[in-house]
N, C-alpha and C positions, 0 to 999 in steps of 0.2 A: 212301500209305495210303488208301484206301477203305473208306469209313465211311456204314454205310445207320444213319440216323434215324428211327424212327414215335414218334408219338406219341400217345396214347392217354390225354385225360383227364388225370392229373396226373401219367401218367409217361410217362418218354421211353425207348425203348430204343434204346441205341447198341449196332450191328454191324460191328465192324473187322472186316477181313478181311488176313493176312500177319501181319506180325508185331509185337509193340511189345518196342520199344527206344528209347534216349534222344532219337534219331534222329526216331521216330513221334509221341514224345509228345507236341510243339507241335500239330496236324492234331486228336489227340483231344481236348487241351484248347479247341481252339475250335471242336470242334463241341459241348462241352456250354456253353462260353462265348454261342454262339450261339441255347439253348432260351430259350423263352416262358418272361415271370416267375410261371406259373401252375404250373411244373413241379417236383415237391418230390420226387419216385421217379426214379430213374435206374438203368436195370437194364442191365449191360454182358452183350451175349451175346456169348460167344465162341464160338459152333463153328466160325467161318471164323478162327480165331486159330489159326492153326500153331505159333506159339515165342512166349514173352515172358521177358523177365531182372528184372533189379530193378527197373527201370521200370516193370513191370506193376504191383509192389506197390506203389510210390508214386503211378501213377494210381488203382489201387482204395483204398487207405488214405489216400487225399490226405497222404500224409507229404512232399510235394513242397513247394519253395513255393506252387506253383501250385494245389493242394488242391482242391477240389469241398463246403467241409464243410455246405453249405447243402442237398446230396440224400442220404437217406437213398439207399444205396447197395448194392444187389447185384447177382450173376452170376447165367447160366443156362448152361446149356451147355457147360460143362468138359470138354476134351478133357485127356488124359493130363498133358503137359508141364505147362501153365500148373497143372493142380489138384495135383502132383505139387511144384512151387514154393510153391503156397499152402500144402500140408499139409508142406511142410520148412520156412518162415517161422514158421508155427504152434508145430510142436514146439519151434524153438531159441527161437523170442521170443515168446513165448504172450502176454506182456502188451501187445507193439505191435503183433501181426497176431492179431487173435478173426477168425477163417475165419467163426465159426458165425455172425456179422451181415452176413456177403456173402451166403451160400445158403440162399437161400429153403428152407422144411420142405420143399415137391415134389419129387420125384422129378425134375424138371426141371431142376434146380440143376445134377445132375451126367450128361453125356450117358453113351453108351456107348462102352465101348474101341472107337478105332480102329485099323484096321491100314495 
């Protein structure tokens, strides 16, 4: 898994690239294990994210043990699949996945269909 970090001020934005799976998720938890204790925003962009399973949910909703709950946390960049998993987590379990605290109001939250 390859993972590009910037950081900006008091937030970090992490970019996977390929896929997350249970497989991935050790690699993305230390690289936010690894931010400055100045960093309270952590904004996951996914346009290089091709597939993610339930693992994705439990990195974005820290429902894992392993959790994040110290950064307020959203997406940008939503490609089909993974926002397609979020909005079917949403409808079944509306009270343990609020989609509406990961994506930011912009337009950027969610990219364009790709083909």
């Amino acid at each position: 898994m390859n993972i590009t970090t910037t950081i900006t001020g008091t937030t970090a934005r992490l970019t996977p690239h390929g896929e997350i799976d249970f497989d991935t998720l050790p690699p993305l938890h230390s690289a936010v294990d690894r931010l400055p204790p100045h960093v309270t925003d952590l904004l996951w962009d996914l346009e290089h994210l091709t597939f993610t399973d339930i693992a994705g949910l439990h990195l974005l909703f820290g429902t894992a043990p392993h959790g994040h709950p110290r950064y307020r946390t959203t997406v940008a960049n939503l490609r089909d699949q993974p926002l397609q998993l979020l909005l079917t987590a949403t409808e079944l379990f509306p009270a343990a996945y609020d989609v509406s605290r990961l994506i930011p109001s912009s337009p950027a939250g969610l990219a364009a269909p790709r083909t």
